[in-house]
C-alpha positions in Angstrom: -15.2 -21.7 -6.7 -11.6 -22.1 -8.5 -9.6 -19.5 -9.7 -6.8 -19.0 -11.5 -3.9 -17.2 -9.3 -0.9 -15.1 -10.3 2.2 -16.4 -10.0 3.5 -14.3 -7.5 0.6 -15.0 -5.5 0.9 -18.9 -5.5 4.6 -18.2 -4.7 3.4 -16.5 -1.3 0.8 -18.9 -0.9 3.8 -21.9 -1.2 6.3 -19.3 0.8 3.8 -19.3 3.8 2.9 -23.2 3.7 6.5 -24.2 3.4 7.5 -22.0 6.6 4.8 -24.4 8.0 2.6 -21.7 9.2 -0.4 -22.9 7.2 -1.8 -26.4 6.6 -3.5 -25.5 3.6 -3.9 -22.9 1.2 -7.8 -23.1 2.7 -6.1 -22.4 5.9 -4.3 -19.3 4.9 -7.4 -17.9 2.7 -9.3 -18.4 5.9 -6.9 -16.2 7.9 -6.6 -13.5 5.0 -10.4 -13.1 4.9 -10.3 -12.3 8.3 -7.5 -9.9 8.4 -9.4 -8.4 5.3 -12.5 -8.3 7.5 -10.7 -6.5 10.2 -8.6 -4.2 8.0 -12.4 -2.8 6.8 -13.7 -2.4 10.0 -10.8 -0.3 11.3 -10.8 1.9 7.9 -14.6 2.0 8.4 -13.9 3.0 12.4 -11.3 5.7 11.3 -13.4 7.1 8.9 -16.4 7.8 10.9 -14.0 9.0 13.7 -12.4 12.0 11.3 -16.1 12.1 9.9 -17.2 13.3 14.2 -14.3 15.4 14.7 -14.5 17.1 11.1 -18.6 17.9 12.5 -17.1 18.5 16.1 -14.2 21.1 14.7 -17.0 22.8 12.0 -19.3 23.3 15.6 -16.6 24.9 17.6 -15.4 26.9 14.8 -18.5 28.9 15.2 -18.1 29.1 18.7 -15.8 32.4 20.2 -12.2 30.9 20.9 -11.9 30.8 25.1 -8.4 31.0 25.3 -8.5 30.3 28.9 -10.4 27.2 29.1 -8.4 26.0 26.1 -5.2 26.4 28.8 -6.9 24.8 31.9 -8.2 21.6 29.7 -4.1 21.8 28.2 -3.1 21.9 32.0 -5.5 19.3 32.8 -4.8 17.0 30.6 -1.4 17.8 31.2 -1.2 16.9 35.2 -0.5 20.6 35.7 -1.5 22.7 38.6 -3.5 25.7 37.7 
């Protein structure tokens, strides 16, 4: 596959195999992917974790408020006494 690149992004590309961090322009496509790949999967993780505690607020919102075991799991999590 060839493509034709921006300037500004060839002048990264040269920027980043000039500071010798790279061998290749193969090389740093190789690590891009893979940051790519793993700036998905944590947007994907962070989604489905407001996605559970959106359902998990929607459940206890229908729930009566216990004001008291709302302050004992505070001071438990807390490392207060009683």
């Amino acid at each position: 596959m060839t493509e034709e690149l921006s300037p500004e992004l060839n002048r990264l590309i040269q920027e980043k195999l000039q500071q010798g961090l790279y061998q290749s322009a193969s090389d740093l496509l190789v690590d891009a992917m893979f940051a790519l790949e793993e700036i998905e999967r944590c947007e994907r993780d962070l989604r489905a974790a407001i996605q559970l505690r959106v359902a998990k607020a929607g459940q206890s919102l229908s729930q009566p408020f216990d004001r008291e075991a709302f302050r004992a799991e505070a001071r438990r999590r807390l490392g207060l006494a009683g």
